[in-house]
PQR file with spaces between the fields and no chain letter, atoms N, CA, C, O and H, PARSE charges and radii, in Angstrom:
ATOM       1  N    UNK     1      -1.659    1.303   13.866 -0.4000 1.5000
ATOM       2  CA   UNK     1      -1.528    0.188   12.889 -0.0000 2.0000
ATOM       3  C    UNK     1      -2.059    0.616   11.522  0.5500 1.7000
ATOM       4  O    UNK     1      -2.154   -0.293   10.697 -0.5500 1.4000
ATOM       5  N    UNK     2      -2.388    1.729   11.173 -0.4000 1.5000
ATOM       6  CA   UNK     2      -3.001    2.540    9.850 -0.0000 2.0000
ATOM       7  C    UNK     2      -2.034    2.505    9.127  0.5500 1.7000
ATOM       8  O    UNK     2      -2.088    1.935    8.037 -0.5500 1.4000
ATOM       9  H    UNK     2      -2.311    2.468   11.843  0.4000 1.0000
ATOM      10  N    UNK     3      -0.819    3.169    9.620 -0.4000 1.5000
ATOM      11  CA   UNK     3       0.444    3.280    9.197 -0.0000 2.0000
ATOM      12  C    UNK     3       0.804    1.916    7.952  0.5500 1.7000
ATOM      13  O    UNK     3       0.965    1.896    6.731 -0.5500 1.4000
ATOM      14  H    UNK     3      -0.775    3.632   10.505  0.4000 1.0000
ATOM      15  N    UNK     4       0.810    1.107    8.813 -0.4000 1.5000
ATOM      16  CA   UNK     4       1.067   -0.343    7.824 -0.0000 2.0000
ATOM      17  C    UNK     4       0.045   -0.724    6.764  0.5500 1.7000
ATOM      18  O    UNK     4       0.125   -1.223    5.641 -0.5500 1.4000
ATOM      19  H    UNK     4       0.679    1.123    9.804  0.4000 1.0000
ATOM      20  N    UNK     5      -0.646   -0.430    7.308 -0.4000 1.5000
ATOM      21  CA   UNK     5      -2.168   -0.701    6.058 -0.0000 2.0000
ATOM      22  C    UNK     5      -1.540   -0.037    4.817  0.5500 1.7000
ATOM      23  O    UNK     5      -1.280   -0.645    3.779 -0.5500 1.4000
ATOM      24  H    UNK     5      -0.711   -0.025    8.220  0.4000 1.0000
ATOM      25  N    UNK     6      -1.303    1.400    5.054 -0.4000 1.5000
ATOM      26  CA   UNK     6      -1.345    2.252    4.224 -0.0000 2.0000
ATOM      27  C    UNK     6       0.092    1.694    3.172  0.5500 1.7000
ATOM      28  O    UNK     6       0.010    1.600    1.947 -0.5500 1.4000
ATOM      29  H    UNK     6      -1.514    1.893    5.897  0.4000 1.0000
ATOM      30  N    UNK     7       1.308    1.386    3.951 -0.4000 1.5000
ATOM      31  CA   UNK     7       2.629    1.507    3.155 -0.0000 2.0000
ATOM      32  C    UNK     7       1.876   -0.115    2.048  0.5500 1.7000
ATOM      33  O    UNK     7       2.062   -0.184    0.833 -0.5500 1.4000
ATOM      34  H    UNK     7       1.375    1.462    4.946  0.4000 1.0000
ATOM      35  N    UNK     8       1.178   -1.071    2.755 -0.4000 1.5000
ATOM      36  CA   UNK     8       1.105   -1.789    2.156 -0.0000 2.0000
ATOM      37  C    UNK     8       0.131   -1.541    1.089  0.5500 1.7000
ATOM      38  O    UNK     8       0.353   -2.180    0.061 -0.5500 1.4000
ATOM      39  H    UNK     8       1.027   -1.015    3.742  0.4000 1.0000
ATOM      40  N    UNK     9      -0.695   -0.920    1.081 -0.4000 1.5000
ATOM      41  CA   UNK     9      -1.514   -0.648   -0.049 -0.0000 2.0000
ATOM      42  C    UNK     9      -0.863    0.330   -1.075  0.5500 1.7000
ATOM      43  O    UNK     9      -1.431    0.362   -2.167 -0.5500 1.4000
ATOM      44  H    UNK     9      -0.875   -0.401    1.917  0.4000 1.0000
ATOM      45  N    UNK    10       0.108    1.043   -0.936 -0.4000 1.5000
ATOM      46  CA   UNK    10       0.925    1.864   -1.484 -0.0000 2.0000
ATOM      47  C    UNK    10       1.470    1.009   -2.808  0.5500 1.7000
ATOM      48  O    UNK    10       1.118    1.258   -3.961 -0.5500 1.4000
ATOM      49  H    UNK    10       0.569    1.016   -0.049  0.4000 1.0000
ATOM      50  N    UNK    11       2.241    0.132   -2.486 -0.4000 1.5000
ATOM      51  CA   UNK    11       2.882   -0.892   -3.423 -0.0000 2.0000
ATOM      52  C    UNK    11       2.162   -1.302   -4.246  0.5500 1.7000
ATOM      53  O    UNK    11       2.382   -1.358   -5.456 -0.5500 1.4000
ATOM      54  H    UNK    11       2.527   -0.070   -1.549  0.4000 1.0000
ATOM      55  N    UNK    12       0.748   -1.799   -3.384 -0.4000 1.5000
ATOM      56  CA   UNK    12      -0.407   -2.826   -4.174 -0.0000 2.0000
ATOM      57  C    UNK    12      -0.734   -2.367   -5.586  0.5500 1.7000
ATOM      58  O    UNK    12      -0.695   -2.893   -6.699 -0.5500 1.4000
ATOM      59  H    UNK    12       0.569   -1.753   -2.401  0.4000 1.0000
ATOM      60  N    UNK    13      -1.140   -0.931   -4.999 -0.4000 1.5000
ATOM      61  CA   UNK    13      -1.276   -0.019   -5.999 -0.0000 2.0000
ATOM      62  C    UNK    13      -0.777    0.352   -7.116  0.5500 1.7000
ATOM      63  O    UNK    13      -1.451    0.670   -8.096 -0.5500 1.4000
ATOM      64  H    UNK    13      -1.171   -0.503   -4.096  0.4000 1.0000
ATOM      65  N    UNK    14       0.400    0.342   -7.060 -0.4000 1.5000
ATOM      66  CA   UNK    14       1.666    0.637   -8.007 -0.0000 2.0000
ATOM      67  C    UNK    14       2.059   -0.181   -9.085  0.5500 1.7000
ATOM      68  O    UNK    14       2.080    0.076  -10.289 -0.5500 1.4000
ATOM      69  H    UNK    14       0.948    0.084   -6.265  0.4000 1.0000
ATOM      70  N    UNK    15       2.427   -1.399   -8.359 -0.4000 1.5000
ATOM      71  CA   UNK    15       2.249   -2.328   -9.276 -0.0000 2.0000
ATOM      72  C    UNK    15       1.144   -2.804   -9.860  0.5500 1.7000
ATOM      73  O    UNK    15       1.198   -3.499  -10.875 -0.5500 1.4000
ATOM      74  H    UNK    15       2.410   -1.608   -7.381  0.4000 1.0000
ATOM      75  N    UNK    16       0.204   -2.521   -9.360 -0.4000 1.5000
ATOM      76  CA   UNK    16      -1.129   -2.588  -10.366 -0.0000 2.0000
ATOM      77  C    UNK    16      -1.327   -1.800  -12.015  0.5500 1.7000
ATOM      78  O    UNK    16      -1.570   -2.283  -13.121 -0.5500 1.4000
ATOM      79  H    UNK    16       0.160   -1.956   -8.536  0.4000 1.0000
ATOM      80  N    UNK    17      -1.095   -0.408  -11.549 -0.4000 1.5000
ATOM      81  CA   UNK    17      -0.599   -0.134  -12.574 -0.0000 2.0000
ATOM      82  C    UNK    17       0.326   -0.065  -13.387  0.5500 1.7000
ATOM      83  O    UNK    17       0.137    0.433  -14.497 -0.5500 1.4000
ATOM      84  H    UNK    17      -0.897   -0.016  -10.650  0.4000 1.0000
């Protein structure tokens, strides 16, 4: 379940900046 953590924090990220 890391897997999903990760794709979702991926985005979070992105569009943050």
């Amino acid at each position: 379940f890391q897997t999903t953590r990760l794709e979702f924090h991926v985005p979070s990220v992105m569009s943050l900046r």
